[in-house]
Steps between C-alpha positions, in 0.01 A plus 500: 500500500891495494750487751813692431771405314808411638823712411673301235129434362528862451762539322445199297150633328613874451814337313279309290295773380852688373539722823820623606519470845724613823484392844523777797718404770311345750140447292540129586389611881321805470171527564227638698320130641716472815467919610091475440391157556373530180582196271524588144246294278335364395520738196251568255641770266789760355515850641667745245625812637757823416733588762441872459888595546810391304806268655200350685662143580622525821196649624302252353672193547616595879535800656076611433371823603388726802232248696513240263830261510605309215510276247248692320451323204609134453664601105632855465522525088777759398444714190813268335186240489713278852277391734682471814350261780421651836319239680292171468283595803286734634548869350361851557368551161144507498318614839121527527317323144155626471307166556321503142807546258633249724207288412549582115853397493445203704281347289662662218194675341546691174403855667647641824277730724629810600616450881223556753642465860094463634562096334710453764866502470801215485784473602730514142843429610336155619383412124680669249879487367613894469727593218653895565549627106790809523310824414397842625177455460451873352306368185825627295778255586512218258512140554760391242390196267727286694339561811173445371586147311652402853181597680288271222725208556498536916138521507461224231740280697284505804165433275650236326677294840182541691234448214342874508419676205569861472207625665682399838727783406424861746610832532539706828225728321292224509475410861611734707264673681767738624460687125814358376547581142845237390585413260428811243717620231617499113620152381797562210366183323457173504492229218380671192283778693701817517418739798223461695349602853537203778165321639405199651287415198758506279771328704223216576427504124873476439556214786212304324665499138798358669379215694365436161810349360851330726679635735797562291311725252583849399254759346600592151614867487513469131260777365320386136627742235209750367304405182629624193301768387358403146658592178346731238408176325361329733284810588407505162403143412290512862289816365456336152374137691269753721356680183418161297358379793239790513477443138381166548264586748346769315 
């Protein structure tokens, strides 16, 4: 159990973990506690998401959508890799979580159960910080590598202030038991992996090797040289040392 941080708390983890941030006009008193009568918290894990659009910001971090007001994420994280604040307090991210992938992230199990809305269902903007990652959401558009090292770090940051490990980290996918499919798409690379296809899995695997070492760390993106093929002489003396062998065993 966590309560929420506070904004400069915020900002001050996410700047340790090496993310470049932003602040929306306003974020410091946007929220959705005071129209719902919903408090925020206390929170229990990360919701990942795409925004499925481009130039999403404003929309995310204020102006929302048909029938559902905003903020409606509390990070929007920009292709650039900036991760611009939208609010510290209640957001519509997350809607209806399936009570049993709830259950798995709560307790932050190594497997996640497909959503099944006959568990019951909770309410996920209550529990869960919501970070909106710019994409269409087409399975073509790419998440650049500095969007993807970003959205490492902003997950890690929240891990490593409140003491999760990486299994605290959702998807939408994972959930919702409105079908919602976020985040999906090509990732250009990240560290020494080149391209690859985005999944929870892999994110949590990558959030896990970072809480692994300080906050200040970096992934190398150094990648090791191939081996030398041997020479004609090597080759040689290895078939000679194969044939005395046999020799000898004969």
């Amino acid at each position: 159990m966590a309560a929420p941080l506070s904004h400069d708390r915020l900002i001050s983890i996410l700047k340790a973990e090496g993310v470049k941030i932003a602040e929306y006009p306003g974020w410091r008193d946007r929220e959705r506690d005071d129209e719902t009568g919903k408090p925020f918290g206390p929170v229990h894990m990360i919701l990942n998401h795409h925004t499925a659009g481009t130039n999403s910001l404003a929309t995310v971090a204020k102006n929302g959508v048909a029938g559902l007001p905003g903020p409606l994420a509390h990070i929007h994280l920009a292709k650039s890799g900036l991760a611009t604040l939208c609010s510290a307090g209640r957001a519509n991210h997350a809607g209806a979580m399936a009570k049993n992938a709830y259950t798995s992230f709560l307790n932050e199990a190594s497997t996640h159960p497909a959503p099944a809305k006959t568990s019951g269902t909770v309410d996920g903007n209550d529990v869960s910080y919501g970070i909106e990652t710019e994409n269409l959401g087409n399975g073509t558009d790419v998440y650049p590598r500095a969007q993807y090292d970003a959205w490492v770090r902003i997950n890690a940051a929240f891990c490593r202030e409140f003491g999760w490990s990486a299994n605290s980290c959702g998807d939408h996918k994972e959930t919702s038991v409105e079908g919602k499919i976020d985040p999906k798409g090509p990732v250009e690379s990240y560290g020494t992996r080149g391209r690859f296809a985005y999944s929870g899995n892999q994110l949590r695997a990558d959030v896990a090797e970072r809480l692994r070492h300080v906050a200040s760390w970096s992934p190398s993106t150094t990648v090791p040289p191939a081996p030398k093929p041997p020479t004609t002489d090597e080759r040689i003396t290895a078939l000679e040392k194969r044939v005395a062998a046999l020799e000898k065993g004969a």
